[in-house]
C-alpha positions as CSV (number, residue, x, y, z in Angstrom):
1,X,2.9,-25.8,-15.8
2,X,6.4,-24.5,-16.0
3,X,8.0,-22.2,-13.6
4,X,8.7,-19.7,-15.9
5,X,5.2,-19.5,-17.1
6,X,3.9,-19.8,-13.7
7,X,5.5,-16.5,-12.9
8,X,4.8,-14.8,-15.8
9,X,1.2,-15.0,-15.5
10,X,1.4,-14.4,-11.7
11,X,3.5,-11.7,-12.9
12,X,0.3,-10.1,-14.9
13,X,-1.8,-10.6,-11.9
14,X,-3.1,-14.2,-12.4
15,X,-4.1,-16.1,-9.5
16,X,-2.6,-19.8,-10.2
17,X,-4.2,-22.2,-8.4
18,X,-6.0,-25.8,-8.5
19,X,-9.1,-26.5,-9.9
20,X,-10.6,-27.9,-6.4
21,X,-9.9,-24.0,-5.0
22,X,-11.1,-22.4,-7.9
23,X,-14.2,-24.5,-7.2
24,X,-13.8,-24.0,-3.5
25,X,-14.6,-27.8,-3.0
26,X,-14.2,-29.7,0.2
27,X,-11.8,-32.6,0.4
28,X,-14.8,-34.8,0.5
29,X,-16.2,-33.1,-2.6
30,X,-13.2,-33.6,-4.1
31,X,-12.6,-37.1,-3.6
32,X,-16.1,-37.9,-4.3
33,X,-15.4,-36.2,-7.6
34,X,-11.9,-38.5,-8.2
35,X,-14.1,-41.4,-7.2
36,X,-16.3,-41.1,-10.1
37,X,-13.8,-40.4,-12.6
38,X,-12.0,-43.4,-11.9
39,X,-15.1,-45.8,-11.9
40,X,-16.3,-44.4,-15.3
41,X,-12.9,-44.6,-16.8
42,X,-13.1,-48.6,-15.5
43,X,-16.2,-48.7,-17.0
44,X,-15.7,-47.8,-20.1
45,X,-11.9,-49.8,-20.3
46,X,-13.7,-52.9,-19.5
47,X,-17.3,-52.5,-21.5
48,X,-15.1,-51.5,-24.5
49,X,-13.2,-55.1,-24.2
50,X,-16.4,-56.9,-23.8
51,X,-19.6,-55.8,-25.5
52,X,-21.4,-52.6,-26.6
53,X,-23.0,-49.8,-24.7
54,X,-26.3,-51.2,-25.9
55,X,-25.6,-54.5,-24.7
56,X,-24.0,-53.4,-21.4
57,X,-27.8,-50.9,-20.8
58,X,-29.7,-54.2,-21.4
59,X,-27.6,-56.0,-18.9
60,X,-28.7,-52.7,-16.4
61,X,-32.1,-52.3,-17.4
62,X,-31.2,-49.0,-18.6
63,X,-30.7,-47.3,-22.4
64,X,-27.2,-46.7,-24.5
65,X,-27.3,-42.8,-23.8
66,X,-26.6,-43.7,-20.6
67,X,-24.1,-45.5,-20.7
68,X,-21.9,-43.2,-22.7
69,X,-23.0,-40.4,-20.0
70,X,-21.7,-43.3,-17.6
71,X,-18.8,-43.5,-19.4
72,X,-18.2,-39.4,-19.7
73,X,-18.6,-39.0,-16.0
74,X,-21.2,-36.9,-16.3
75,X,-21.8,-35.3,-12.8
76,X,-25.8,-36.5,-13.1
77,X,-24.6,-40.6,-13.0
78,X,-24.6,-42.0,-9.4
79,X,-22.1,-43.9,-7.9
80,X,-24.8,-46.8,-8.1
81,X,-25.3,-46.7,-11.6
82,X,-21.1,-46.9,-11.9
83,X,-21.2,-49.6,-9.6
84,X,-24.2,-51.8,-11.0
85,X,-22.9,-51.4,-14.7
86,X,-19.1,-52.3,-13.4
87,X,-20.5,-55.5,-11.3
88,X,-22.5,-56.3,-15.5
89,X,-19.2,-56.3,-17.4
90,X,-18.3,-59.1,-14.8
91,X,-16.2,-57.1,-12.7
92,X,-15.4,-58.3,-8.7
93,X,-15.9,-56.4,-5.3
94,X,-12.3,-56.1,-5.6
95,X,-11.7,-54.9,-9.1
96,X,-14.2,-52.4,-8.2
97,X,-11.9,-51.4,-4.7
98,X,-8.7,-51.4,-7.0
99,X,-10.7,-49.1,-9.3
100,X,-11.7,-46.5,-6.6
101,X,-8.2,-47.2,-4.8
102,X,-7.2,-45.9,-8.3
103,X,-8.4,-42.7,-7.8
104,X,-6.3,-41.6,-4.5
């Protein structure tokens, strides 16, 4: 945002502010929250180069809506599910690291 909108909305009594103090999250929640975010967008880069959602929930034992919830960072999916379905499209420990490295 601009400073000259910035301080015409502060100007009409606006708090600006991020959404992590809106939320009044912890650094830990925070990250947590730029962790996921960052695997599901890896996810879905590499399971879009490779095969289908349906293929990649077969792989998983798991179903296609899942996958696109995956994939949409849905705050239900676990880290775990992320994980497992990254490790399916073939990626390595370390692509994995450089995708949560990604997100800090």
């Amino acid at each position: 945002m601009d400073r000259s909108k910035r301080e015409r909305l502060q100007a009409k009594g606006w708090k600006i502010g991020t959404v992590s103090e809106f939320l009044e999250l912890t650094p830990e929640e925070s990250a947590l929250i730029e962790i996921k975010l960052a695997l599901s967008r890896s996810l879905k880069q590499r399971r879009q180069n490779l095969m289908t959602q349906t293929e990649l929930a077969e792989k998983i034992d798991s179903n296609q809506p899942d996958i696109a919830i995956a994939e949409n960072a849905d705050a239900s999916v676990s880290i775990e599910l992320l994980i497992r379905a990254m490790l399916a499209t073939g990626a390595t420990v370390k692509e994995i690291g450089e995708a949560i490295a990604s997100a800090g």
